[in-house]
GUKE-671866 format. One record per atom (N, C-alpha, C): atom name; z negated, y negated, x negated. Coordinates in pm, 1 decimal, m for minus. Each point is the difference from the previous one (the first is absolute). Layout:
residues N
CA;Z;Y;X .
...
***
This chain:
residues 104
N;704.4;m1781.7;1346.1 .
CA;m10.2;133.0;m58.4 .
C;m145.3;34.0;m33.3 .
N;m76.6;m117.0;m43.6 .
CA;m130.5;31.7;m91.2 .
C;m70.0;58.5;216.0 .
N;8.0;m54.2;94.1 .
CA;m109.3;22.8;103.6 .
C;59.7;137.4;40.5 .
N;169.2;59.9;m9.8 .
CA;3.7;116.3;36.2 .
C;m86.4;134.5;m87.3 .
N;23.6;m71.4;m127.0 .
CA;m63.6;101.5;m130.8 .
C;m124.7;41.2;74.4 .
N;m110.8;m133.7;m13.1 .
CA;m109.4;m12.6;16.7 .
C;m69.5;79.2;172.2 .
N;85.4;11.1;63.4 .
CA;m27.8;70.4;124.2 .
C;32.9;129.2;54.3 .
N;57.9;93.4;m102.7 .
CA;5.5;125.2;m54.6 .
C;66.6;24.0;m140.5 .
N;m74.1;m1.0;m97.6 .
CA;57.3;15.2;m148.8 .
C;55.9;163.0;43.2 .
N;m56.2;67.4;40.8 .
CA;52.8;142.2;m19.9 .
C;183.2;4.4;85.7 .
N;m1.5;m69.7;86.7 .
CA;146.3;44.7;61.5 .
C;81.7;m82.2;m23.4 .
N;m40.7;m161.5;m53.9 .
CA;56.3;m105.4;m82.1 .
C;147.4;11.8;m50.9 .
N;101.6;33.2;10.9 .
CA;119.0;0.6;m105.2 .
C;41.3;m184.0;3.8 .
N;18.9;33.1;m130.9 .
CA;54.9;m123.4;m79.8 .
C;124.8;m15.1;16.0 .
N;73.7;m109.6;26.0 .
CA;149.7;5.1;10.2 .
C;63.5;43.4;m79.1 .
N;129.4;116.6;m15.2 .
CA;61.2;60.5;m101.1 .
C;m92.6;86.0;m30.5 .
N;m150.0;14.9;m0.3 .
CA;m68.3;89.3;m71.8 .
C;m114.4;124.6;73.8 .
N;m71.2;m14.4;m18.4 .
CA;m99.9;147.4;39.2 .
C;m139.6;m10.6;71.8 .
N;m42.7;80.4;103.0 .
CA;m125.6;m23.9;m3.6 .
C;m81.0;146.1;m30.0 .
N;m121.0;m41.1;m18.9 .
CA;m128.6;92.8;m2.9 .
C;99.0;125.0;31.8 .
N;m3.0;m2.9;120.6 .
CA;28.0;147.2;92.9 .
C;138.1;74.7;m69.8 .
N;131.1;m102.2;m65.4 .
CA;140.0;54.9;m18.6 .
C;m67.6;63.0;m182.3 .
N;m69.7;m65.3;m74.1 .
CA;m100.6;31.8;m74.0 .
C;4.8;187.0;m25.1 .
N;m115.0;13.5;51.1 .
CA;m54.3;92.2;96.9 .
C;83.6;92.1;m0.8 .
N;147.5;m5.2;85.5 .
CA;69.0;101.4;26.9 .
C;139.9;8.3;m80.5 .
N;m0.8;m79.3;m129.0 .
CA;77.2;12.9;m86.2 .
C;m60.6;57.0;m116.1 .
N;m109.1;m7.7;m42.8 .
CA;m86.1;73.9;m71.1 .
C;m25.5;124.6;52.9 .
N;m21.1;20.6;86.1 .
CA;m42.8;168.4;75.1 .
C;29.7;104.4;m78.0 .
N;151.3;35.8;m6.4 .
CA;69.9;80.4;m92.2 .
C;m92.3;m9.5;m124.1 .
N;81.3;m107.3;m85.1 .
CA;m85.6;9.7;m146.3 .
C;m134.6;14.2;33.9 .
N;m115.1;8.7;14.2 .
CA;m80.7;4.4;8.5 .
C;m53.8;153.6;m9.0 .
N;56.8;93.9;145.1 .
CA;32.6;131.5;m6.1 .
C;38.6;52.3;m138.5 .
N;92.0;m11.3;m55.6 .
CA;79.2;m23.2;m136.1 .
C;m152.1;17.0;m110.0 .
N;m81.0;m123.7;16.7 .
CA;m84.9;m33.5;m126.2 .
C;m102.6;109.1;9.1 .
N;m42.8;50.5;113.0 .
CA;m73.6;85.3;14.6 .
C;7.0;145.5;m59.8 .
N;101.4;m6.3;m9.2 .
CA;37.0;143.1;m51.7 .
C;23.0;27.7;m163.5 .
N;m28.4;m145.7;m36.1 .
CA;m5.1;m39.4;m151.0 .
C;m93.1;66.4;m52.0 .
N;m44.0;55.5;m129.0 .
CA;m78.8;51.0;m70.4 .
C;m81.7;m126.4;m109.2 .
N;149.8;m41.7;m48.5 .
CA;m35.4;m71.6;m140.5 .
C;2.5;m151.9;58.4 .
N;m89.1;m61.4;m91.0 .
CA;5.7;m131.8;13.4 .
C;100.6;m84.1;46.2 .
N;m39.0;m89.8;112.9 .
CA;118.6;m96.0;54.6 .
C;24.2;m95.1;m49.8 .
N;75.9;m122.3;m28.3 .
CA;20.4;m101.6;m14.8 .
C;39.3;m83.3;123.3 .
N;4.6;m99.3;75.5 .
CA;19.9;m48.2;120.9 .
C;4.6;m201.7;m65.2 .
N;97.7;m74.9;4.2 .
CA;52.7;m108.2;4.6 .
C;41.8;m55.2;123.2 .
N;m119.6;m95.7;37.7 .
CA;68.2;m44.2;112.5 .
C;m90.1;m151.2;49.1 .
N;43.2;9.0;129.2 .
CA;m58.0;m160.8;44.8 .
C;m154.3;31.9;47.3 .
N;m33.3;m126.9;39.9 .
CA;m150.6;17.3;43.1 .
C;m33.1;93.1;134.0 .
N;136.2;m32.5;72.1 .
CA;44.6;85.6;131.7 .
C;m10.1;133.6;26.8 .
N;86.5;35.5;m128.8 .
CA;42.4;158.3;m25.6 .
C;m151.3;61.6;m37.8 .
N;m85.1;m59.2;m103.9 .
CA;m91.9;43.7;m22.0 .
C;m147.3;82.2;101.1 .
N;m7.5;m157.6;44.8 .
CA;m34.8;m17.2;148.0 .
C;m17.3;156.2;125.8 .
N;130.4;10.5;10.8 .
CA;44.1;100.0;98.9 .
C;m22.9;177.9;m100.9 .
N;20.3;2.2;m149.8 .
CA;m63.2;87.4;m61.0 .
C;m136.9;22.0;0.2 .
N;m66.9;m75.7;9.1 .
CA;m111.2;m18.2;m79.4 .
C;m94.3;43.1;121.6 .
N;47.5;m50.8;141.1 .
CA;m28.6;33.9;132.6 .
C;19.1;149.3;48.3 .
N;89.9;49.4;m41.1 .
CA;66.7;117.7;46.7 .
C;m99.1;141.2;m99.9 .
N;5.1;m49.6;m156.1 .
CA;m66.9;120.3;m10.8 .
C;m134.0;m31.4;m1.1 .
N;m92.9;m140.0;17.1 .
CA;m134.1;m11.0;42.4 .
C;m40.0;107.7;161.0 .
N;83.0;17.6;76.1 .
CA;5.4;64.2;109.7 .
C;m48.5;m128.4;130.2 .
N;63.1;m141.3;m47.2 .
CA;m79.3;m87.9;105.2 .
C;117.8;m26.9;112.1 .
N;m42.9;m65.9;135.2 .
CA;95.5;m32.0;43.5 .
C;120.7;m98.3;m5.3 .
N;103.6;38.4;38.8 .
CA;110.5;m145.2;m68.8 .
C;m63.2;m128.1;41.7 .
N;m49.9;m39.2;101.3 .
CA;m86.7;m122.9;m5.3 .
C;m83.1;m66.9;m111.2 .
N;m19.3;76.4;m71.7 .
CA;m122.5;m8.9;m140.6 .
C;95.3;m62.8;m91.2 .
N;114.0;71.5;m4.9 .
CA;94.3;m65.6;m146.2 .
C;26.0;m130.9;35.8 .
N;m35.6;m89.1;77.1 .
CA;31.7;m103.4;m36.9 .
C;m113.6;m126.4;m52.1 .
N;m137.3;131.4;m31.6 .
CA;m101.7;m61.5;m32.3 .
C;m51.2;23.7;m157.6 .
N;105.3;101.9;m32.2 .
CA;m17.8;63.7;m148.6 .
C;45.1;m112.3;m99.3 .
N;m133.7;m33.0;m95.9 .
CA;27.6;m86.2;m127.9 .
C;130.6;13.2;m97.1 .
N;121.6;m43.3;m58.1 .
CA;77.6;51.0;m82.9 .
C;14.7;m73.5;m58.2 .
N;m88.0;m79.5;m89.3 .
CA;m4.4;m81.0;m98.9 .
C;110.7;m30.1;m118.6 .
N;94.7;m80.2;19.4 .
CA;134.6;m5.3;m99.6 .
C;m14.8;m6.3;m139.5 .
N;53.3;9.1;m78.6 .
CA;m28.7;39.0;m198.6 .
C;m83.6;104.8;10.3 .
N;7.9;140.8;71.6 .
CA;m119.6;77.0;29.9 .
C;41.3;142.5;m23.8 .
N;m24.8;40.6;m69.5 .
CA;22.5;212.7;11.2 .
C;m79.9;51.7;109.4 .
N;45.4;79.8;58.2 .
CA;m107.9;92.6;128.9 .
C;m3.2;108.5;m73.1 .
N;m85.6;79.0;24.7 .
CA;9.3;186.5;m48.3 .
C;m86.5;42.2;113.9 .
N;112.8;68.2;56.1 .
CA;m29.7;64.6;187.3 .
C;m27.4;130.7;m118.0 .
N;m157.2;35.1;47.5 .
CA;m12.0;151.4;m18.7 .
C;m66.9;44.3;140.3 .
N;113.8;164.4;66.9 .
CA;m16.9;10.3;75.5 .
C;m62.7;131.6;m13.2 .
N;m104.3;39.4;67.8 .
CA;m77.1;96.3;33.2 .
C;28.8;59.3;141.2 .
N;m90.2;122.4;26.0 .
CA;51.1;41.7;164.4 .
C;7.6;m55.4;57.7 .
N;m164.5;m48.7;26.6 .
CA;m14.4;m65.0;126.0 .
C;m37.3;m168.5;18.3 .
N;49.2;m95.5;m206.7 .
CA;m6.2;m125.2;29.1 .
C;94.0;m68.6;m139.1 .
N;39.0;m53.6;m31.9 .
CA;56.8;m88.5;m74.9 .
C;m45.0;m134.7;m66.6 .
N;m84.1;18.1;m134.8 .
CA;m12.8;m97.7;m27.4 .
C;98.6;m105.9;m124.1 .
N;m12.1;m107.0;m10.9 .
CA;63.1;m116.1;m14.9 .
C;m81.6;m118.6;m95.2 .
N;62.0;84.3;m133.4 .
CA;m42.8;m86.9;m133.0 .
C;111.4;m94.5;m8.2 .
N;m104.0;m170.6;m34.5 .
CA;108.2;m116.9;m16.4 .
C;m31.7;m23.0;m144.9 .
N;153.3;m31.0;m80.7 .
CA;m26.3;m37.3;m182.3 .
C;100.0;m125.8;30.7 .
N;m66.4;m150.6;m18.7 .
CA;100.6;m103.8;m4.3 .
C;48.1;3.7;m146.4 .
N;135.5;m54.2;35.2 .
CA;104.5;m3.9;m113.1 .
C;m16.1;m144.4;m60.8 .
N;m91.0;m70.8;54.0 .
CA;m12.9;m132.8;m69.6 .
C;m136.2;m49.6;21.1 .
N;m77.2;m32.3;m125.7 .
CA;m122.4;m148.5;15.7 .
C;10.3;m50.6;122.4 .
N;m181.3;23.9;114.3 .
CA;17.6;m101.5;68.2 .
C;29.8;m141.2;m25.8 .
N;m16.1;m62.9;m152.8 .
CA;45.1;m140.2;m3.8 .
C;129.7;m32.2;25.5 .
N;86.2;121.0;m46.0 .
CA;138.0;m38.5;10.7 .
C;52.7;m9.6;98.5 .
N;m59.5;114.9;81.1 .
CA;46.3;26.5;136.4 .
C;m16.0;m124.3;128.9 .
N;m115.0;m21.1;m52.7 .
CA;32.2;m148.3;97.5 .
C;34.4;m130.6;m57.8 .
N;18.3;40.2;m131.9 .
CA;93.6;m91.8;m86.1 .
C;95.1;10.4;m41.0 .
N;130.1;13.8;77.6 .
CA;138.8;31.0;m39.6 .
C;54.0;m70.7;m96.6 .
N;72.0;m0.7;m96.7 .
CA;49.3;m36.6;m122.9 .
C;103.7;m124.0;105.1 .
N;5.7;m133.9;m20.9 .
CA;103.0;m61.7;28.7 .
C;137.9;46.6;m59.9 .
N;111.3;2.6;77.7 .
CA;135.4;m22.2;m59.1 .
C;74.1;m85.7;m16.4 .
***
């Protein structure tokens, strides 16, 4: 699985699960949807989902989202302008912690 990933991450589907591209065109809709939003969004999701947002209103090509940083314990704030979208990161945790996970 890891050499199919690795030899197109973008068209990649995971067994039972999704790739880049099904991504992409399951978001489409919502996306359309967010645009037409006025007021502030909220958006919960995987590093994936982000990914393919974060790509879409930057205006880059879907090739790019799989190069976009989405740093986990992380807030994004997509502020989008006409013609670019920028992308404030606030971590939700101390780098000490963060690469120091609390044993359980």
């Amino acid at each position: 699985e890891y050499k199919a990933r690795s030899e197109n991450k973008l068209t990649y589907r995971y067994p039972r699960g999704e790739s880049y591209i099904d991504i992409i065109s399951r978001l489409d809709p919502l996306v359309h949807e967010m645009e037409r939003v006025k007021e502030p969004l909220l958006v919960i999701g995987h590093q994936a989902i982000l990914r393919v947002l974060i790509c879409y209103f930057k205006g880059l090509p879907r090739e790019e989202c799989l190069n976009i940083d989405v740093p986990l314990h992380t807030v994004l704030k997509l502020t989008v302008d006409t013609y670019d979208c920028s992308v404030a990161k606030f971590p939700l945790l101390p780098e000490s912690e963060e690469s120091n996970p609390p044993s359980h």
